[in-house]
C-alpha positions as CSV (number, residue, x, y, z in Angstrom):
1,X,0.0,0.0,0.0
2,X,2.7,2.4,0.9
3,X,4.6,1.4,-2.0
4,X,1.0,2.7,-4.2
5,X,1.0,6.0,-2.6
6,X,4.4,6.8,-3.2
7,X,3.9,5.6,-6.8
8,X,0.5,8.1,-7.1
9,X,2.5,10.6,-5.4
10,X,4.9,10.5,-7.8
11,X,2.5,10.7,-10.8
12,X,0.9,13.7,-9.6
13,X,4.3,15.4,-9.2
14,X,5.1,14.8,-12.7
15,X,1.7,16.0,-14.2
16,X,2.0,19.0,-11.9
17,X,5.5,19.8,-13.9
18,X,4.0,18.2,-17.3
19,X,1.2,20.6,-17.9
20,X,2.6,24.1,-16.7
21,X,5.9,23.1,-19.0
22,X,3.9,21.5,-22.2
23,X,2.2,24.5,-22.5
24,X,5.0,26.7,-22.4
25,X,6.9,24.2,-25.0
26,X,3.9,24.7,-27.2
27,X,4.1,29.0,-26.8
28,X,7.7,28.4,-27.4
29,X,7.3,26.5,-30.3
30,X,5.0,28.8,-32.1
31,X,7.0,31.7,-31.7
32,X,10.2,29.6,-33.2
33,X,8.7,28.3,-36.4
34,X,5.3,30.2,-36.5
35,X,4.8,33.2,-39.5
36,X,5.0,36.9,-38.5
37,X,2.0,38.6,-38.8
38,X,1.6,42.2,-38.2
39,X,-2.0,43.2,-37.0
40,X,-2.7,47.6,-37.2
41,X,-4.2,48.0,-34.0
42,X,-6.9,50.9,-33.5
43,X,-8.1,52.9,-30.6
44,X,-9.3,51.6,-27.4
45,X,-11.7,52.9,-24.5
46,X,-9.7,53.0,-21.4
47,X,-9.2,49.5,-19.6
48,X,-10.8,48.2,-16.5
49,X,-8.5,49.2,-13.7
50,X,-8.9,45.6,-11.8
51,X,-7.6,43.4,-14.8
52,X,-3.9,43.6,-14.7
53,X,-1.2,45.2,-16.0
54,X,-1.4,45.0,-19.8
55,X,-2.3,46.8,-22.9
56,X,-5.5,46.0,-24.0
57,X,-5.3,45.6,-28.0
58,X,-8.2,46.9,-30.6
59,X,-7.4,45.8,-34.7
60,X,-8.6,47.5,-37.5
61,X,-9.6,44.6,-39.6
62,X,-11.1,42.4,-36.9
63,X,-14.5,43.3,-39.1
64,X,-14.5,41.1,-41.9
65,X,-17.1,42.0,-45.3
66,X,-18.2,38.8,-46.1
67,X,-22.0,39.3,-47.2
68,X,-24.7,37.3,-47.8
69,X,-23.3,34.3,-45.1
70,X,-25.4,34.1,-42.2
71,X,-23.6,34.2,-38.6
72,X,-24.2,33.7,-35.0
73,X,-22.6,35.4,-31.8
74,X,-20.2,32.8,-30.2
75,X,-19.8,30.2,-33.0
76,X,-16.1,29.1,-33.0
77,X,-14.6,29.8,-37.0
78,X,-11.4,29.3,-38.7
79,X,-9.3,32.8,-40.2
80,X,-7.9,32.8,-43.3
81,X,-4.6,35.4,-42.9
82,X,-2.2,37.2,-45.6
83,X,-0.5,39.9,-45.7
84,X,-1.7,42.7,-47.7
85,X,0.3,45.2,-49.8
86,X,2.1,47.2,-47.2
87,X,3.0,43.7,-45.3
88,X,-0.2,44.1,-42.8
89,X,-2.1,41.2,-41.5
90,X,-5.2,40.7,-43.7
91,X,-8.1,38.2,-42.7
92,X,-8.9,37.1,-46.2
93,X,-12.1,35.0,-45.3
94,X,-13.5,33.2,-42.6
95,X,-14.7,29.3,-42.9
96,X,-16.0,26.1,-40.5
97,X,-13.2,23.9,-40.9
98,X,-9.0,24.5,-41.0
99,X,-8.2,25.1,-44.3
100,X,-5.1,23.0,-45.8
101,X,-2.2,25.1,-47.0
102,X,-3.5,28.6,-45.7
103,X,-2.0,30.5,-42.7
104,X,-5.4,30.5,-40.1
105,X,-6.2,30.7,-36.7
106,X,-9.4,29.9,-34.6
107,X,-11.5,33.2,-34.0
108,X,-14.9,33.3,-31.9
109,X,-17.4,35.3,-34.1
110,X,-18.9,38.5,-31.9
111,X,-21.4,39.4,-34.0
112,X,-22.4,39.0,-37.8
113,X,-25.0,41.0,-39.8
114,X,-25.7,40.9,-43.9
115,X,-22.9,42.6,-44.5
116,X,-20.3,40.8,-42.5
117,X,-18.6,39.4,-39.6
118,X,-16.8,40.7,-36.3
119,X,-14.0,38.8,-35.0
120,X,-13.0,38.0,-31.5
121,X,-9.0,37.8,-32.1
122,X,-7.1,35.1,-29.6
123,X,-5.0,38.4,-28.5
124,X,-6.5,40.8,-27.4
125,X,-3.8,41.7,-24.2
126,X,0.0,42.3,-24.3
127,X,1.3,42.0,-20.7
128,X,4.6,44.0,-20.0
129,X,6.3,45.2,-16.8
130,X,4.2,45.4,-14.2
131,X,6.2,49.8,-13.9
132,X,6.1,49.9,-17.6
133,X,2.1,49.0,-17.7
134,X,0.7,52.5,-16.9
135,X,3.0,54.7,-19.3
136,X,2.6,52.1,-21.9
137,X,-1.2,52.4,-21.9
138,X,-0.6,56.1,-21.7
139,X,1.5,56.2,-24.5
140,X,0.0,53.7,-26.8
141,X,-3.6,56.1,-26.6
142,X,-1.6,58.4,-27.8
143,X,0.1,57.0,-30.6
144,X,-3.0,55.5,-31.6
145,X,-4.8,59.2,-31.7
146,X,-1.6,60.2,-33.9
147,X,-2.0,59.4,-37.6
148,X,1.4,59.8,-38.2
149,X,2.8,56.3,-36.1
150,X,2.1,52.8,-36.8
151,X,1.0,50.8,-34.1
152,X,0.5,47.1,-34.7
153,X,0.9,43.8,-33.0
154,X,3.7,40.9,-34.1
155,X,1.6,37.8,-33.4
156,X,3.0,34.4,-34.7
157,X,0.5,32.1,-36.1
158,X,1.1,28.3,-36.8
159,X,-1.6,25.7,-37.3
160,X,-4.8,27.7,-36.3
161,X,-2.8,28.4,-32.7
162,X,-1.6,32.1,-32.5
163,X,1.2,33.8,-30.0
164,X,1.3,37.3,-29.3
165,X,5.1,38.4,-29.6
166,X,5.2,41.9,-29.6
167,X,3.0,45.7,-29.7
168,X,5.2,47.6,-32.5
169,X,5.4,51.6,-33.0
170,X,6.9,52.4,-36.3
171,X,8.8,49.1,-36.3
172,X,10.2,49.7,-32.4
173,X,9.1,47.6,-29.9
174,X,6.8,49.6,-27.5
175,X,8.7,49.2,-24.1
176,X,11.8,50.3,-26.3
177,X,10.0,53.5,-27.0
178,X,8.3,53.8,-23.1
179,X,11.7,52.9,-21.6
180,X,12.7,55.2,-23.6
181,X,10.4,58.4,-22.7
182,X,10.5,57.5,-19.0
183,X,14.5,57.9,-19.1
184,X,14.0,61.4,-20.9
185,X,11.6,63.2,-18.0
């Protein structure tokens, strides 16, 4: 008996480990062999002050024009992506099963009308710094309201599953730029 309990001790040890560190493998993995996407990202209304310390991510082209397909709030759909002419992210269309040899990712559908579909994204939240959080929501507001910066979001995508790598202004990464600006007051 003794010898049993040792042995389930043991095994729950070794899932405790197992989960936690196949997830992170799987993260890993996507953002070694996954494609770079860039997503423009669009203002936001300010966050919730109780969620954390993150930037809380709006994209411009997370409304798709698909008309004359019929959709319903929740249903779980597949993402066609490409990159469009200036090298942007560009959900092409938006099916019910993975598509073979097409870059996709699984996206929850918000809402749907006649003339298209709006997308829940699977990033929607770039954590940072817990003393970098604050200025970098300050800052990205900002650079959002300016229509001379790009903002957009590096998110890796392989086989439907996505990975949010990094929030971009004009190609710098944004706690580059904060670090930056908090150094200079």
């Amino acid at each position: 008996m003794k010898t049993l309990t040792v042995a389930v001790f043991v095994l729950m040890c070794a899932a405790q480990w197992y989960v936690p560190g196949a997830m992170i493998a799987s993260q890993e993995r996507i953002l070694a062999d996954g494609i770079a996407y860039r997503f423009k990202t669009v203002p936001v209304d300010p966050t919730d002050p109780f969620r954390g310390k993150y930037i809380t991510l709006n994209f411009a082209d997370a409304f798709v024009e698909l008309p004359g397909r019929t959709w319903q709030s929740g249903d779980e759909m597949f993402a066609i992506v490409e990159e469009d002419a200036e090298g942007f992210a560009l959900i092409s269309d938006v099916v019910d099963t993975p598509p073979d040899n097409m870059d996709y990712m699984r996206v929850t559908v918000a809402y749907g009308d006649e003339r298209g579909v709006r997308l829940n994204l699977p990033f929607d939240r770039f954590y940072l710094e817990e003393s970098l959080a604050p200025e970098a929501e300050r800052m990205y507001r900002e650079l959002l309201a300016d229509s001379t910066q790009t903002v957009y979001a590096v998110v890796r995508i392989k086989e439907g599953r996505t990975t949010l790598q990094d929030v971009m202004v004009n190609d710098d990464r944004i706690t580059d730029v904060v670090r930056g600006s908090m150094r200079a007051e």
